[in-house]
N, C-alpha and C positions, 0 to 999 in steps of 0.2 A: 659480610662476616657475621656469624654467629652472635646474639647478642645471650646474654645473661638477664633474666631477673626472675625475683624471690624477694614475697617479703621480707625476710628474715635478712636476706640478705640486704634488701633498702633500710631496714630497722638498724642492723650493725654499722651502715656506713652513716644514718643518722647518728646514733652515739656518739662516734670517734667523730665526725664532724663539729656536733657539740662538744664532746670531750677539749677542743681544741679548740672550740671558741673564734668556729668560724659561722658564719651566716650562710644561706644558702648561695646567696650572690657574690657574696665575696670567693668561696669556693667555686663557684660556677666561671665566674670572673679568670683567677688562677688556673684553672683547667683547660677554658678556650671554650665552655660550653652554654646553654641558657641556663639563666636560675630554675625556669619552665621545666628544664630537662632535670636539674637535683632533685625537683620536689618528685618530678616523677618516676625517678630511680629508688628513691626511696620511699617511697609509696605501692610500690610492686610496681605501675603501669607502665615502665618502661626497661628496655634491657640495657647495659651498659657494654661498650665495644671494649676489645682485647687491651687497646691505648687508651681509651678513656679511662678504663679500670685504673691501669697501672698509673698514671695521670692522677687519679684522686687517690690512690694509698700513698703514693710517693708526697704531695701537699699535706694527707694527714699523719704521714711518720708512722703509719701502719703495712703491715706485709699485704700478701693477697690473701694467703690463707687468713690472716685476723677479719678479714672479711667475710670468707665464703661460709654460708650455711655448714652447721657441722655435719651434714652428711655429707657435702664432700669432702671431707677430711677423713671422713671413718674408712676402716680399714677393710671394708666391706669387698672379700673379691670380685663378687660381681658388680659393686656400684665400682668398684674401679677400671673391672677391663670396659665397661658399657661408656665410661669417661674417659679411655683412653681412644676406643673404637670413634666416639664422638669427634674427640678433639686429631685424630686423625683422617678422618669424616672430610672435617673442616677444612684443615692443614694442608692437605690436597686440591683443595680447589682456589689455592690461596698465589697470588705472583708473587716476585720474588720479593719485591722489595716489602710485600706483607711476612711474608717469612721470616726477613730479616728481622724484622718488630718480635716476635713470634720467639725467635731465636735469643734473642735481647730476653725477653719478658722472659725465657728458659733460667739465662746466666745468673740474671736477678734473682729468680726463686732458688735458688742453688746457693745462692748468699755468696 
C-alpha cells in the first residue's frame, strides 16, 4: 500500500500528539506500532499506511484532514484529479479485504 510522508505532515501529527500529551511511546504503544516508527513519521523519513493513519487520528481525536498538508486540502483542480487518479492508482491494486479498510476510512471522512 502506498504510504504517505511529508514533513509538514510528521510536524502536524507532532503537535496534535503533544497537543494531547502523549509520548511517542505511549502513542506508538496505542497504535500497535514502534516508538522508532512515530519518531520517523514525524520526522519526514517514514510514510504512514491507510490504517496506521487513521489509527493515530482516531487516538489523537483529530480528523485526517486536520492532519494532511494543506495542499492536500486546497481546491486546486489539478492537485485534486492527480490525487484522485493516485489514490485510484492505488485502490486498484488493492484485495478485497484492503478495500474494505479503504471503504471504512471513506464512511469516516464523510462523518
Amino acid at each position: 500500500m502506498a504510504a504517505m510522508t511529508d514533513d509538514l505532515f510528521g510536524n502536524k501529527l507532532r503537535y496534535y500528539r503533544k497537543l494531547r500529551n502523549f509520548t511517542q511511546e505511549e502513542l506508538a504503544d496505542q497504535v500497535g506500532i514502534s516508538p522508532t516508527h512515530i519518531t520517523n513519521i514525524e520526522k519526514g523519513r517514514k510514510g504512514v499506511s491507510l490504517e496506521v493513519l487513521r489509527l493515530i487520528c482516531k487516538k489523537l481525536d483529530v480528523s485526517v484532514t486536520d492532519v494532511l498538508p494543506y495542499e492536500y486540502g486546497r481546491e486546486d483542480l489539478h492537485l485534486r484529479e492527480k490525487l484522485i487518479a493516485e489514490t485510484i492508482s492505488v485502490m486498484n491494486e488493492l484485495d478485497t479485504e484492503k478495500l474494505g479498510v479503504v471503504r471504512t476510512m471513506i464512511g469516516a471522512l464523510r462523518g
